[in-house]
C-alpha positions in Angstrom: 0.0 0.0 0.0 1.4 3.7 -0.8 -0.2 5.6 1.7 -2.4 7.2 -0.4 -5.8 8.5 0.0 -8.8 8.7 -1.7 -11.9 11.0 -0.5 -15.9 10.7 -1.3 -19.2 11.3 -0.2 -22.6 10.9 -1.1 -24.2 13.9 -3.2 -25.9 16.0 -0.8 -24.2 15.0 2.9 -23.6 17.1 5.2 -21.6 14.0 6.8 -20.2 10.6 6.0 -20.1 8.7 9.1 -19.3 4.1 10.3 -17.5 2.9 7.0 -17.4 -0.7 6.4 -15.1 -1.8 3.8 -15.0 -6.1 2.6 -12.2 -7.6 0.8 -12.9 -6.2 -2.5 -12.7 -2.7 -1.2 -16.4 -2.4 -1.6 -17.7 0.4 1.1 -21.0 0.6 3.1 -22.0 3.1 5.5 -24.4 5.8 6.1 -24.0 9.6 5.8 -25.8 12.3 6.8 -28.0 14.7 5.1 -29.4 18.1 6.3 -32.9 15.9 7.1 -31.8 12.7 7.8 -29.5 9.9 7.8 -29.3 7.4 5.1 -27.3 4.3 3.8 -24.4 4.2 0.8 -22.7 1.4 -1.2 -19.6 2.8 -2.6 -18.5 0.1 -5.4 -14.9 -0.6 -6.0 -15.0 1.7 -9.5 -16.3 4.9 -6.8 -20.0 5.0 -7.8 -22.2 5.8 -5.0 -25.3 4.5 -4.6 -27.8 5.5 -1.5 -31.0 3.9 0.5 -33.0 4.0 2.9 -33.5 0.9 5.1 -37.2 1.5 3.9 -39.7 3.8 2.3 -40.6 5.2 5.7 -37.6 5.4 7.5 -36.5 8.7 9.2 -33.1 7.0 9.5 -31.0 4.6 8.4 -27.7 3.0 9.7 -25.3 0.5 8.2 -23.9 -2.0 11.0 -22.4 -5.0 9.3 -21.2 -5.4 5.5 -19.6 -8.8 4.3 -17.5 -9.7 0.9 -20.5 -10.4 -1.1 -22.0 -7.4 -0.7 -24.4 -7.7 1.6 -25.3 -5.3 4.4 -27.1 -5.3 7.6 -28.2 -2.4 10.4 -31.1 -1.0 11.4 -34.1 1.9 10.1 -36.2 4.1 12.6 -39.8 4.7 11.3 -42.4 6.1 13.3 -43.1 2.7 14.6 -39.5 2.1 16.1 -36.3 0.5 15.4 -36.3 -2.2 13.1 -33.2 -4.8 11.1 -32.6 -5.0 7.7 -30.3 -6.8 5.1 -29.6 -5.4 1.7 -28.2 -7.6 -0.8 -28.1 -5.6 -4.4 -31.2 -3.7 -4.5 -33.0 -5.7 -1.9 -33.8 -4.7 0.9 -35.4 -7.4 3.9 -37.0 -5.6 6.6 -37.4 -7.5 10.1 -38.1 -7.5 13.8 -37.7 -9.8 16.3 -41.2 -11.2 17.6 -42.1 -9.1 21.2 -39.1 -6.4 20.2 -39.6 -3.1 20.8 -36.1 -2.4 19.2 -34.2 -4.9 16.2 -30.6 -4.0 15.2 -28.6 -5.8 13.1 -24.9 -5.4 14.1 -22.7 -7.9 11.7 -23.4 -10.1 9.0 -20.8 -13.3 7.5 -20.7 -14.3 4.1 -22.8 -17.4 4.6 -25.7 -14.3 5.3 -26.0 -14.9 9.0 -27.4 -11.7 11.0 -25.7 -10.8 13.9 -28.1 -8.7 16.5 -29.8 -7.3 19.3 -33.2 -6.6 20.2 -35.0 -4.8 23.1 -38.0 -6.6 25.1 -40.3 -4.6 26.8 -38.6 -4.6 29.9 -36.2 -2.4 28.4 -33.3 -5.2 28.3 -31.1 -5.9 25.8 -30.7 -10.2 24.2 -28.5 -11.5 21.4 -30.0 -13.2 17.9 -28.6 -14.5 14.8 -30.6 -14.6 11.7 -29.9 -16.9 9.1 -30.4 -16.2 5.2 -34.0 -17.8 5.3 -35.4 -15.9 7.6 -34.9 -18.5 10.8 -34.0 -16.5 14.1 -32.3 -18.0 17.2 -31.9 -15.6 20.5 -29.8 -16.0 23.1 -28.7 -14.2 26.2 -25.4 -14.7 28.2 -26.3 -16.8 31.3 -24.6 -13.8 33.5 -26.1 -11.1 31.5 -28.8 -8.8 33.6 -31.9 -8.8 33.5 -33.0 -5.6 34.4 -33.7 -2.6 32.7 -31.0 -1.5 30.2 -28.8 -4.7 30.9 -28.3 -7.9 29.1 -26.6 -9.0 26.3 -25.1 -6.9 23.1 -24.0 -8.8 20.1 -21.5 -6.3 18.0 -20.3 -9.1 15.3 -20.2 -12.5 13.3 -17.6 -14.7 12.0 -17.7 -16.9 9.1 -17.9 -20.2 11.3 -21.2 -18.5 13.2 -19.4 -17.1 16.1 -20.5 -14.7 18.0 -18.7 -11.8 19.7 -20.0 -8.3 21.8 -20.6 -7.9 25.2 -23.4 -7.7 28.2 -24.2 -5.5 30.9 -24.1 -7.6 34.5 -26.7 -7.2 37.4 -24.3 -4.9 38.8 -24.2 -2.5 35.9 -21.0 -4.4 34.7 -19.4 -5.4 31.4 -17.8 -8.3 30.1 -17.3 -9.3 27.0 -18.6 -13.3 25.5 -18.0 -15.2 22.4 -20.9 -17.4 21.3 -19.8 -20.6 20.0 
């Protein structure tokens, strides 16, 4: 590598913010406009293209973006907080059954989600999301259960490994790998 540098930006943002870049030097992200935030795929050749997570979303975020394109994060609607994938120009909207919040954090190149979602309770559990659609959640056996505890899922290997961390009963963290 030389060192070198090369700039961009969506037309029209006011901000380019949480680049992911795979192995083929393919980017995803999201930037911000002067009315909202959206999501960017920045191809290898430098042509930009931009989404939003869905027709109604106020704001979208890119979380996760593996070496065959495909994306995940999360969209906030009037509604609430809810995952997507993008592969090409599809999107897949979803929410975990009884969330009040679904985030999509990584995604491997098998197209397994990585995520977290919010119960009512206000606490925080781990899923993974396979390609069809088939959730599985999980929680740390430490994590809290209380209000604004519990277990955060940041990332996902290519074996299905999970990494992030969870918030103990004592307001503690500690990070976990889910095998």
């Amino acid at each position: 590598m030389d060192g070198g540098f090369t700039t961009f930006a969506p037309a029209q943002s006011a901000a380019v913010d949480d680049a992911q870049i795979n192995a083929s030097g393919e980017i995803a992200g999201l930037y911000e406009t002067r009315v909202k935030r959206r999501g960017y795929y920045r191809a290898v050749d430098g042509t930009i293209i931009t989404f939003n997570g869905s027709a109604l979303a106020t704001g979208t975020y890119v979380n996760g973006f593996n070496n065959k394109g495909a994306m995940t994060g999360f969209f906030i609607d009037t509604i609430g907080w809810h995952g997507f994938v993008r592969q090409g120009n599809s999107i897949t909207e979803f929410d975990v059954d009884g969330s009040t919040l679904t985030e999509g954090t990584g995604i491997n190149d098998g197209g397994t989600v990585a995520g977290i979602y919010v119960d009512t309770s206000n606490v925080n559990h781990g899923f993974t999301r396979d390609r069809f659609g088939n959730v599985t959640l999980f929680d740390v056996p430490y994590a809290g259960t209380g209000a604004n505890q519990g277990t955060i899922s940041t990332s996902i290997n290519a074996t299905g490994q999970v990494a992030g961390y969870f918030i103990g009963p004592l307001g503690n963290f500690h990070g976990f790998v889910r095998r």
